[in-house]
C-alpha positions, 0 to 999 in steps of 0.5 A, a space after each residue: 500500500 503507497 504511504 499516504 503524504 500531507 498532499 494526499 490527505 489534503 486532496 482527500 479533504 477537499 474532495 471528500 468535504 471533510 470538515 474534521 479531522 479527528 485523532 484517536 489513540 488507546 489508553 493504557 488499558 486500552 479505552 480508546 479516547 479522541 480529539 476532534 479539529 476543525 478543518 483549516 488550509 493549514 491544519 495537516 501540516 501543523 498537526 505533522 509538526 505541532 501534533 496537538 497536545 493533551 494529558 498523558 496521565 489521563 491515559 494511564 501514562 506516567 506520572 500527573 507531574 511529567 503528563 505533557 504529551 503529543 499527539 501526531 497522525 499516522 497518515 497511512 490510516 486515514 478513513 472517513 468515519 461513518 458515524 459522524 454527523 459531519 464528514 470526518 476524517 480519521 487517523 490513529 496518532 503516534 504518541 511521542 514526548 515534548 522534547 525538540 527531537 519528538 521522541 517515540 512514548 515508550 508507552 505508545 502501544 503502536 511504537 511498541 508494536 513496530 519494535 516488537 516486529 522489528 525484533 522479530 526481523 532481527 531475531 528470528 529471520 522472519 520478515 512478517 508476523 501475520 494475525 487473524 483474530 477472532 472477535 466473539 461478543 453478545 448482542 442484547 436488546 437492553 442492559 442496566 448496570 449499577 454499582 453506589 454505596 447502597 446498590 451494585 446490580 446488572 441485568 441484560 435482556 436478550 431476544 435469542 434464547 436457544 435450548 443447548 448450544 447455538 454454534 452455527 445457528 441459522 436464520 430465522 433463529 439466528 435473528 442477528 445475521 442481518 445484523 453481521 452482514 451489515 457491520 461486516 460492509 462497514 468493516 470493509 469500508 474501514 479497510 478491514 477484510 471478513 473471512 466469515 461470520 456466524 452466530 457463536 456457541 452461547 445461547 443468548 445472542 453470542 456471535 463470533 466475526 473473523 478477519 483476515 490476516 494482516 501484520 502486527 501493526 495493522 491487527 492492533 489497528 483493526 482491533 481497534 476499530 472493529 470494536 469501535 465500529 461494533 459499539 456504534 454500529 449496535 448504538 444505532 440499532 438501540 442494541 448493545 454489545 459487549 466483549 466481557 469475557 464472561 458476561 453471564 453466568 453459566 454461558 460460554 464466554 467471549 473470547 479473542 482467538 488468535 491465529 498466527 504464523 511468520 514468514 520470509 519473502 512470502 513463504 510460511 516458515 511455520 511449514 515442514 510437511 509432514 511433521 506433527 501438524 505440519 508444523 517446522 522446527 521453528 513453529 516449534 519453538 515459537 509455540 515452545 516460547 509461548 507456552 514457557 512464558 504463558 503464565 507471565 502473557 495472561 497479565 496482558 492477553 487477559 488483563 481483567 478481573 473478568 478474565 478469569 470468570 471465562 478461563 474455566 473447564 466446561 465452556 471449551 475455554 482454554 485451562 491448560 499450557 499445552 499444545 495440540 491439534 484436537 483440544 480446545 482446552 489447550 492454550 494453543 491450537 492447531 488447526 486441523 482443517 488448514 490444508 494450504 501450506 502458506 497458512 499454516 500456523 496455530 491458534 492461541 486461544 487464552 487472550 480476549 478483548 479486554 486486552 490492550 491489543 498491542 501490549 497483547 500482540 506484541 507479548 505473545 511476539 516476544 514470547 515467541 522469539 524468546 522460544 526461537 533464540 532460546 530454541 525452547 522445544 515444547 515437547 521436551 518442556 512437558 506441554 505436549 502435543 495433546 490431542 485428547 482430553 487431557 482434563 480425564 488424563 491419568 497424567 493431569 498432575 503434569 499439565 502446566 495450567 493458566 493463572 486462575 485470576 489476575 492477581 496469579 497473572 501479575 505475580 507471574 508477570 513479576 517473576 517473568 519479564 526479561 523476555 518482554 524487555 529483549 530490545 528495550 521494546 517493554 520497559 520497567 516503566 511500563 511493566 511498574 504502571 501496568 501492575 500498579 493499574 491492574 492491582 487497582 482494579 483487584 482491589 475495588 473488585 475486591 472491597 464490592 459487596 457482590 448481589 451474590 454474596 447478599 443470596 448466600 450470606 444475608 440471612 446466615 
């Protein structure tokens, strides 16, 4: 794809009648914030090398006395946006600092995201990471949630109630199909490319939509704005969505596979035929790095309180650092049904949508070259390859299992991190105010009366 100028843009402006210019960038954790500009003759190239400026602490970002931060667009993901009223022109933003050389933010998920794959060139002999995610969420017709002092609640309403699981359920019971269709076009429209979509397992409106593969960078991007075109898309139906990993009890809950491989000069070098799953030596290693480190990962691939309410036996949601072609119980998938040699890969399985898409991507990258550089062979290390249920397995006490909750993560995370700093791409700075917002989170959770607590203990 040609690389976008301030010439381009400011013929797109004119042809296009844009009026606004808005810039978006993610918070630490991952909540998408943005600021709109009035369209003036010399807005693109002041905004190229003034930036605007704003509040890095009100990101999650260092500290409130050293805040002052910039933000610049990356012309190459400029894209109208359909769902402003007036016509809108949208990029995502680098974050740098306020010093004379404007310097990358360390902290920036897409710098990290670059870095990680420039890494990888370095490290590997991969020229690409390629990543197809998955996207698995609930659609409900209405939702109210409280939490006060005197109050704490949720309740959600849904059209669809099926008896036993709904995978593949088709229309008229599938009453979204519509709905997919169409937020499938708006996708399109956003330079994001459908593979297929489909009414999910849960029985109460779950649905997965899945794309196509693109590099790190771009996925990140694309994570980004299928969940912001999702939510406004369902906004205006006066639908609402949800990612939560676990938003109702007792039905299976969302997940944000992903599918990954690497290659050189186009060619896959996740590829030997023949061997176990047709997966090379290289692979090996790569799902090898993943697995050793998968403890220290779930910190940033499930970096909620509500992660962990979906991690559980029964729902086909991963449990295990293990490796095989049959059990989605396992943290890492190959698939079966993947017959052309240039998209052979694996499917990890645990991450979901509450993660920081780029810290999410860009740890799973790194822990894999970890696995390559340090040639960590996962069969050797005791996670596989299973390929049957390994939950009824004589031989459970040898299976390496997932944290149970993000405070186990964390404290992973803490003992395991040199492979996330391999280039300086995470640095201690980062990882400090990761824990530190996380630990946040956990205690609040931690000192809320639940509505459940009330059903077994207010009459004991």
């Amino acid at each position: 794809m040609a690389k976008r100028t301030i010439e381009s843009i400011k013929s797109e402006l004119k042809k296009k009648k844009i009026e606004v210019i808005d810039l978006k960038a993610i918070d630490l954790a991952g909540r998408l914030h943005h600021i709109s500009l009035p369209v003036r003759d010399d807005i693109m190239e002041r905004l190229m090398s003034e930036g605007v400026g704003f509040d890095g602490s009100s990101y999650g970002f260092r500290k409130v006395e050293n805040s002052d931060m910039i933000l610049i667009p990356d012309l190459d993901t400029a894209v109208v946006d359909p769902f402003r009223e007036a016509p809108t022109l949208s990029f995502y933003s680098h974050i740098v600092l306020t010093d004379e050389k404007r310097s990358p933010f360390s902290q920036d998920g897409r710098h990290i995201a670059k870095q990680a794959e420039q890494l990888l060139k370095k490290t590997t002999g991969a020229d690409q990471s390629w990543w197809g995610p998955e996207f698995e969420f609930y659609i409900f017709s209405n939702v109210e949630y409280d939490t006060r002092t005197a109050t704490s609640y949720y309740k959600v309403e849904h059209e669809e109630e099926f008896h036993g699981k709904a995978y593949h359920a088709a229309n008229p019971f599938d009453i979204y199909d519509d709905f997919r269709d169409e937020a499938c076009k708006i996708l399109k429209n956003f330079g994001i490319d459908v593979k297929y979509h489909h009414h999910e397992v849960g029985e109460r409106g779950q649905q997965e939509i899945e794309t196509y593969f693109s590099n790190l960078l771009d996925t990140g991007d694309h994570i980004v704005t299928s969940k912001y075109a999702l939510f406004n898309f369902a906004r205006s139906r006066d639908l609402f969505i949800t990612f939560m990993p676990k938003p109702m009890y007792h039905q299976a809950g969302n997940g944000m596979h992903l599918h990954l491989y690497l290659t050189k000069k186009g060619k896959n070098l996740f590829y030997k035929k023949g061997a176990y799953g047709n997966m090379s030596e290289l692979g090996l290693y790569f799902i090898g790095g993943i697995l050793k480190h998968g403890p220290a990962l779930t910190a940033f691939t499930n970096p909620s309180t509500n992660s962990y309410k979906r991690l559980v036996p029964g729902f086909e949601a991963p449990v295990a650092l293990t490796f095989g072609q049959g059990n989605r119980a396992s943290a890492i998938r190959i698939p079966k049904y993947v017959s052309n040699p240039k998209e052979t890969r694996f499917e990890y399985r645990p991450s979901d949508a509450t993660a920081n898409p780029y810290l999410c991507l860009s740890s799973i990258l790194l822990a894999g070259i970890d696995g390559v550089v340090n040639k960590i062979n996962p069969t050797e290390e005791g996670f596989g390859p299973y390929d049957k249920n390994f939950l009824d397995d004589d031989h459970i006490d040898k299976i390496h299992f997932l944290p149970r909750n993000l405070t186990e993560a964390l404290e992973a995370l803490k003992a395991d991190n040199e492979f996330l700093k391999r280039g300086n791409i995470f640095t201690d700075e980062l990882l400090d105010q990761w824990i530190k917002i996380k630990n946040e989170e956990i205690k609040s959770i931690g000192t809320m009366p639940h509505p459940f607590e009330y059903k077994m203990y207010f009459n004991l």
